[in-house]
N, C-alpha and C positions, 0 to 999 in steps of 0.2 A: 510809803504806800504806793503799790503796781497802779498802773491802767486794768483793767476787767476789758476786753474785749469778747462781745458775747456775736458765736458764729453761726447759729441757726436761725435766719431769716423767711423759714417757711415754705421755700422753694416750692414743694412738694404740696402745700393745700393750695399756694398759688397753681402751681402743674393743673391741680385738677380743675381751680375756679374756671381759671383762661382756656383750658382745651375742654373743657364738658365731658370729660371722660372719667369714669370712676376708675378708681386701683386697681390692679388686676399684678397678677404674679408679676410680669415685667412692662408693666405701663409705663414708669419713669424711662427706660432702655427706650424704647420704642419710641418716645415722647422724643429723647434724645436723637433717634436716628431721622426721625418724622419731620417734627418742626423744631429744632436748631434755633430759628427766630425766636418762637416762644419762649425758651431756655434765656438767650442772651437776652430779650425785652426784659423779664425780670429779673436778670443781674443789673441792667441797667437803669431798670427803678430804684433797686437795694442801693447803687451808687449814690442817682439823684437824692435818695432818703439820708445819705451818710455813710454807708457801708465802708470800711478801711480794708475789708478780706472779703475773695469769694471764693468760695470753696466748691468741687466737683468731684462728679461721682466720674472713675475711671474706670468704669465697667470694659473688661477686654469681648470683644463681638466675632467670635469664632465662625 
């Protein structure tokens, strides 16, 4: 029997909880060039919770 490592930790409803910003065509982008902190604070909860992967969105910024 595999390990099951499960990779979506919600980033994204956290994004909205912590910035009080609702979704919008490119919020997460902007959230990313914005506040950078908020992005790493919740990788670094997912870790302190157990996280083994984080996973990122590689949006190219033209």
């Amino acid at each position: 029997m595999s390990d099951i490592t499960i990779l979506d930790g919600g980033m994204g409803q956290d994004l909205v909880r912590r910035s009080g910003r609702m979704p919008s065509g490119l919020w997460s982008c902007e959230l990313m060039m914005e506040r950078p902190d908020l992005v790493r604070a919740i990788h670094d909860d997912f870790f302190t919770a157990g996280a083994r992967v984080a996973t990122v969105n590689s949006h190219s910024f033209l």
